[in-house]
C-alpha atoms as one frame of an Amber mdcrd trajectory, in Angstrom:
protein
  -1.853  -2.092 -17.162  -4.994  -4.492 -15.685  -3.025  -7.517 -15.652  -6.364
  -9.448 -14.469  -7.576 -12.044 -16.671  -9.845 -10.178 -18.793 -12.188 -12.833
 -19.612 -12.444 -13.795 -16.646 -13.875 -10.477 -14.857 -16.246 -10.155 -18.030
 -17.325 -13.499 -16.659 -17.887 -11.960 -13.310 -18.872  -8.333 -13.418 -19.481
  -7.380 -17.477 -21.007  -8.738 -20.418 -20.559 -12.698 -19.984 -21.853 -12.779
 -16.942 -24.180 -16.421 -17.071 -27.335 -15.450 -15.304 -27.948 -12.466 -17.878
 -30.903 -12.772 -20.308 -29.217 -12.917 -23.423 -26.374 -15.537 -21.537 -29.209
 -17.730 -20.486 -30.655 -19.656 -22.970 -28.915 -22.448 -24.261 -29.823 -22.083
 -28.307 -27.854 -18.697 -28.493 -24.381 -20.408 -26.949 -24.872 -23.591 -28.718
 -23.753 -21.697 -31.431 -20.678 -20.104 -30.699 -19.216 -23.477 -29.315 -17.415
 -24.808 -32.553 -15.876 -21.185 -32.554 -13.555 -21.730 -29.529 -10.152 -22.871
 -30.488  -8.799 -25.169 -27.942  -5.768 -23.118 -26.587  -2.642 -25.381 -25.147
   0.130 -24.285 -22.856   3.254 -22.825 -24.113   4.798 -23.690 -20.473   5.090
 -26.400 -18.717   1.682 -26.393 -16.920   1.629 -27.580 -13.187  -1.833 -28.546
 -13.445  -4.557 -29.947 -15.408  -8.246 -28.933 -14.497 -10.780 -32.012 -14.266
 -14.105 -30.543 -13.406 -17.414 -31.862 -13.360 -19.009 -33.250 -16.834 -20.596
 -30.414 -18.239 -24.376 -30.980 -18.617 -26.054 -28.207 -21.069 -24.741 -26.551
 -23.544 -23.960 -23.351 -21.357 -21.717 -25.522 -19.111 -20.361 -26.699 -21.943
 -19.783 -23.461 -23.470 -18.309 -22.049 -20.353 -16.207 -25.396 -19.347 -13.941
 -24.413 -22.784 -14.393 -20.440 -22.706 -12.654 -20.860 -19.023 -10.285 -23.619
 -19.512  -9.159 -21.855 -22.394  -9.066 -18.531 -21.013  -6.492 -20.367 -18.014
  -3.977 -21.159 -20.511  -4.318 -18.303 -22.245  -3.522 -15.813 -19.421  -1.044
 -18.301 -18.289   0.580 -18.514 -21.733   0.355 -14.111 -21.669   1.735 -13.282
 -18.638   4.503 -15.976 -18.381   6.114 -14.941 -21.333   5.443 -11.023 -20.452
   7.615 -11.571 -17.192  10.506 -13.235 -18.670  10.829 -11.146 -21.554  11.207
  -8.335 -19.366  12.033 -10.053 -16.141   9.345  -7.463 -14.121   9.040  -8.215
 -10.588   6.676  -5.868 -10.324   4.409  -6.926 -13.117   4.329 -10.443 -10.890
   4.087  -8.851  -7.520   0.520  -7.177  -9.144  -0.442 -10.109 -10.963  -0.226
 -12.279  -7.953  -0.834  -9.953  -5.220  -3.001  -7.725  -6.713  -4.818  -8.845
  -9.775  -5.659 -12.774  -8.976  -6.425 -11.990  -5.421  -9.064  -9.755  -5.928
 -10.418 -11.515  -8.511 -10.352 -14.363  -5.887 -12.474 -12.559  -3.428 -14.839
 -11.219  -6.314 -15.411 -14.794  -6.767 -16.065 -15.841  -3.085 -18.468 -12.873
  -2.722 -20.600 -13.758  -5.906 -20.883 -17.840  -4.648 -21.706 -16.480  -0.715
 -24.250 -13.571  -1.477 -26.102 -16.103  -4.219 -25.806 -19.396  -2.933 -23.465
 -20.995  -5.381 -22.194 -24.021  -3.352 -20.269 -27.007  -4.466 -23.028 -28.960
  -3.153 -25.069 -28.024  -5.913 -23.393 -30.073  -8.611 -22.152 -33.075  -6.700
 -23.842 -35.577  -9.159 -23.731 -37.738  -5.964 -25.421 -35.678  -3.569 -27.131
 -33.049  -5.580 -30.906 -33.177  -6.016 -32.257 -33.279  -9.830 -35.130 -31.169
  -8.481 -32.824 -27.689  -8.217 -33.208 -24.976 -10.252 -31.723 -25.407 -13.298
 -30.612 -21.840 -13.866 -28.466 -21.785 -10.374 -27.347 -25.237 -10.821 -25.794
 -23.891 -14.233 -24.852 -20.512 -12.810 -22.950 -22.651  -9.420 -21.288 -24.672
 -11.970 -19.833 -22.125 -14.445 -18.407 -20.008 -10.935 -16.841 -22.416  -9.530
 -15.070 -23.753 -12.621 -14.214 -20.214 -12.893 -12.821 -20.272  -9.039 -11.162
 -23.485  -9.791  -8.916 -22.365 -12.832  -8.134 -18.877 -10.903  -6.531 -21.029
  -8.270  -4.799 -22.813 -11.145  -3.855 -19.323 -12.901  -2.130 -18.312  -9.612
  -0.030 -21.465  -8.925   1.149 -21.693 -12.464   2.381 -18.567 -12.375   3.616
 -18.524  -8.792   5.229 -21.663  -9.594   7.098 -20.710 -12.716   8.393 -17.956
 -10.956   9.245 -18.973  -7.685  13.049 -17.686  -7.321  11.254 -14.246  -7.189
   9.426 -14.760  -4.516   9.962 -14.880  -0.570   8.768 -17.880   1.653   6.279
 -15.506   3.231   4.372 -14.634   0.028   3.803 -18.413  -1.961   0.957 -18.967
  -1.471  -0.413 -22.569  -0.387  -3.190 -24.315  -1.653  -4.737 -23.999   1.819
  -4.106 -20.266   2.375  -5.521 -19.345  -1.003  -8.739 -20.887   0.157  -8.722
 -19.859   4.014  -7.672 -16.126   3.019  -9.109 -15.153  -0.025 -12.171 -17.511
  -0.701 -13.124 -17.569   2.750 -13.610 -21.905   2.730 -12.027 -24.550   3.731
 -10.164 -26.837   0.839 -12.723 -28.828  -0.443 -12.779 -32.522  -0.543 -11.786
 -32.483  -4.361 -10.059 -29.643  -5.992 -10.672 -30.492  -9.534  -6.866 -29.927
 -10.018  -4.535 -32.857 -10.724  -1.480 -32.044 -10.279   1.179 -33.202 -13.722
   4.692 -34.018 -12.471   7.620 -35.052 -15.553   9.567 -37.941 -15.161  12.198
 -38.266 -17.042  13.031 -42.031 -18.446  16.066 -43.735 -18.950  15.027 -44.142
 -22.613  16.866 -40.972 -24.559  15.169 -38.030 -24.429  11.857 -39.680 -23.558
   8.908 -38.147 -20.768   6.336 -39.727 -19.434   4.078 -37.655 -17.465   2.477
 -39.016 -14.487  -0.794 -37.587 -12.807  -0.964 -37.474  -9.436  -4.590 -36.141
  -8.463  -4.621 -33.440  -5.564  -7.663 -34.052  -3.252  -7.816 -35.036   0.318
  -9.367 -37.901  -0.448  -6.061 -39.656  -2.000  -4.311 -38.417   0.908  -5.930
 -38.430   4.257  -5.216 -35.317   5.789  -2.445 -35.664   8.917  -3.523 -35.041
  12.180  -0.186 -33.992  14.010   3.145 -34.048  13.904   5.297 -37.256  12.859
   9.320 -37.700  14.443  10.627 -41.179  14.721  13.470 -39.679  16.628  11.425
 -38.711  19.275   9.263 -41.766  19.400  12.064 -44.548  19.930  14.343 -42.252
  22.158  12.522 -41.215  25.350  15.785 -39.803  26.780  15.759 -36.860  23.891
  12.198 -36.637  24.381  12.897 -35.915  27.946  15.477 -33.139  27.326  13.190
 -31.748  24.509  10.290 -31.430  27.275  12.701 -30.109  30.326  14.213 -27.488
  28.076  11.003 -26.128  26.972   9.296 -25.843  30.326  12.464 -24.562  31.379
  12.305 -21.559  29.081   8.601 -21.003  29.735   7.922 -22.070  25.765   5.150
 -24.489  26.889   3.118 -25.254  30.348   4.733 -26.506  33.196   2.302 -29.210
  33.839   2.828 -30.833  30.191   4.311 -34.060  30.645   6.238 -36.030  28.472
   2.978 -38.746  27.358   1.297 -35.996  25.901   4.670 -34.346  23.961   5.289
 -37.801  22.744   1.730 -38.033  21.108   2.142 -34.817  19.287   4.915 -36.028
  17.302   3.349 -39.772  17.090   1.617 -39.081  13.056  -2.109 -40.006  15.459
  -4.865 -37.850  16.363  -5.611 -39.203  19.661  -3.558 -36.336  21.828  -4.205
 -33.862  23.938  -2.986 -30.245  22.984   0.445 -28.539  24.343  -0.438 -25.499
  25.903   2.486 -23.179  24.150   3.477 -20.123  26.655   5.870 -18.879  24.401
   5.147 -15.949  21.842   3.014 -16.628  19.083   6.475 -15.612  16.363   8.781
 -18.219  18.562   6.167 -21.079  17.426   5.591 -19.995  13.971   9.849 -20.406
  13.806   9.712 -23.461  15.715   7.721 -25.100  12.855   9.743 -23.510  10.076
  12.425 -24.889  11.064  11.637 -28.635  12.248   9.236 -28.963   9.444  10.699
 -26.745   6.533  14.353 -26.486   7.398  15.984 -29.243   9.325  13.316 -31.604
   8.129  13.505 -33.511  11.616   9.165 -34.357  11.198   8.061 -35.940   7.991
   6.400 -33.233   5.351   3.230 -32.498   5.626   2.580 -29.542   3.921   0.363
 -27.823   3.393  -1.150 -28.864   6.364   1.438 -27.989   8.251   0.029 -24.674
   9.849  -3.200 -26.476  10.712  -1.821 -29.246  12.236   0.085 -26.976  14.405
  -2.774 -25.275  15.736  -4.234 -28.547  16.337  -1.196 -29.846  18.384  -0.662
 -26.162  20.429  -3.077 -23.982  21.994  -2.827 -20.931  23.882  -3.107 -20.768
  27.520  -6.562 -19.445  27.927  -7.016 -22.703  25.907  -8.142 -21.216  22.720
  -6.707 -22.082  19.498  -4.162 -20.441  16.915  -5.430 -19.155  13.427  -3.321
 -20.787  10.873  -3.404 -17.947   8.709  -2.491 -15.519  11.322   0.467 -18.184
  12.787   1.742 -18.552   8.652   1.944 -14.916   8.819   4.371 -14.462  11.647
   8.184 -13.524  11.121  11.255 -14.891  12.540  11.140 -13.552  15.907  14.167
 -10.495  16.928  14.783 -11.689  20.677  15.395 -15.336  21.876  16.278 -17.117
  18.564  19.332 -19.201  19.917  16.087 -20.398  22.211  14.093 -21.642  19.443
  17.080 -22.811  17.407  18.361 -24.864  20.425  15.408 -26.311  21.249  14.719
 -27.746  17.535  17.862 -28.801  17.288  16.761 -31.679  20.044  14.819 -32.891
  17.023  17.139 -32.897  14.236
């Protein structure tokens, strides 16, 4: 079974593909607007899409055709999996199915220019080609709500799956669309809150872009900030087990963990699988530096380098496994943290 959102790869590679003939000219989708029944969740959606205004009538057409297509597949495949439970039929949704169609989608926008740029009403020029303005806007709607597909249904069923395999917002983009996460998403994010009022919800929208949020620059530990005599251990005990450089001194530690950007990079001499579980477990487990995920990974490469003074890939460092030799090592050392 093609568990792929089938509307969604007609979009890409078949018949409803927006820069054929008989999909470009706006009196013969005009039509079939009224046609489209809005579709609604039958789960409790994650997300809400709030893309650009839509400004033909083939963006418009597209806009609901996708949005409706998101909750749709959503709506399919969530109930599929818990009427059978089927790991499996998750494992190739996520893995398999929504991935590719991922890196379908990054393909078509590199090989014909389809940049956000193009529609920023703000920085956009009115001179550009109609036709690939329209064709940039329809793709990446269609890029946004695949992200959106994916994190509903990771997110719904998240028991099944490992720490390794959820997928962040920022590894989504760096591995499979090939970009960095753009200034806005287009995805707000809907969180419940429950009321002290019987049985009453309010639901409060809390929109995911970096803008809201200014994106952290290292790491932040008030533990470590107001006690220099822990700091001082922390710092002897890693140079003593050749984890970082022996030259690092204790200023530029300190400023790591300080929440600013104006540090200088640890050199890390350690192996590349005793970092990744360093971070795991002063960021995710003991919760000893504030939460800064998902930047979490990137801000680590920021704060350690290697010691021919390149950087770490974030994706590649994410990807590591809790290291077989040495762990007591690790585990002592973020323990001077917690």
């Amino acid at each position: 079974m093609n568990n792929q959102p089938i509307l969604f790869e007609r979009i890409i590679h078949r018949d409803l593909r927006p820069w054929l003939d008989e999909n470009r000219y706006q009196d013969r989708v005009a039509p079939n607007i009224s046609d489209l029944i809005q579709i609604v969740p039958r789960f409790q959606p994650l997300y809400e899409i709030e893309f650009c205004q839509f400004f033909n009538s083939r963006t418009r057409y597209y806009h609901k055709l996708i949005t409706n297509e998101a909750n749709n597949y959503c709506n399919h495949v969530i109930e599929l999996i818990n009427s059978n439970e089927d790991k499996c039929l998750l494992g190739d949704t996520l893995k398999t199915e929504l991935r590719t169609l991922l890196k379908d989608i990054a393909k078509l926008i590199k090989a014909n220019d389809w940049e956000l740029r193009y529609i920023n009403p703000y920085k956009s020029s009115f001179n550009i080609d109609i036709d690939h303005k329209t064709n940039t806007y329809i793709i990446q709607l269609l890029k946004t709500a695949t992200i959106k597909v994916y994190l509903e249904i990771q997110e719904a069923f998240k028991s099944f799956i490992s720490g390794d395999d959820y997928m962040e917002f920022e590894v989504l983009y760096l591995q499979y669309l090939s970009e960095l996460i753009p200034e806005q998403t287009f995805l707000t994010r809907v969180r419940k809150v429950i009321d002290d009022t019987p049985v009453e919800a309010k639901t409060i929208v809390t929109k995911i872009n970096r803008l809201c949020r200014p994106k952290p620059k290292s790491f932040t530990c008030h533990k470590l900030i107001k006690d220099a005599a822990i700091l001082k251990d922390l710092l002897d005990f890693l140079i003593n087990y050749f984890l970082i450089d022996h030259e690092t001194n204790i200023y530029d530690l300190r400023k790591i963990f300080s929440g600013k950007d104006n540090y200088k990079p640890i050199v890390w001499t350690g192996n590349i699988s005793h970092l990744y579980y360093f971070i795991v477990l002063i960021h995710n487990e003991y919760k000893c530096v504030e939460n800064i995920s998902p930047y979490h990974w990137q801000v680590t490469c920021n704060c350690f380098i290697k010691p021919d003074g390149t950087t770490f890939d974030s994706v590649h460092l994410k990807s590591q496994k809790k290291p077989k030799q040495n762990v007591f090592i690790i585990e002592k050392a973020a323990s001077w943290l917690n």
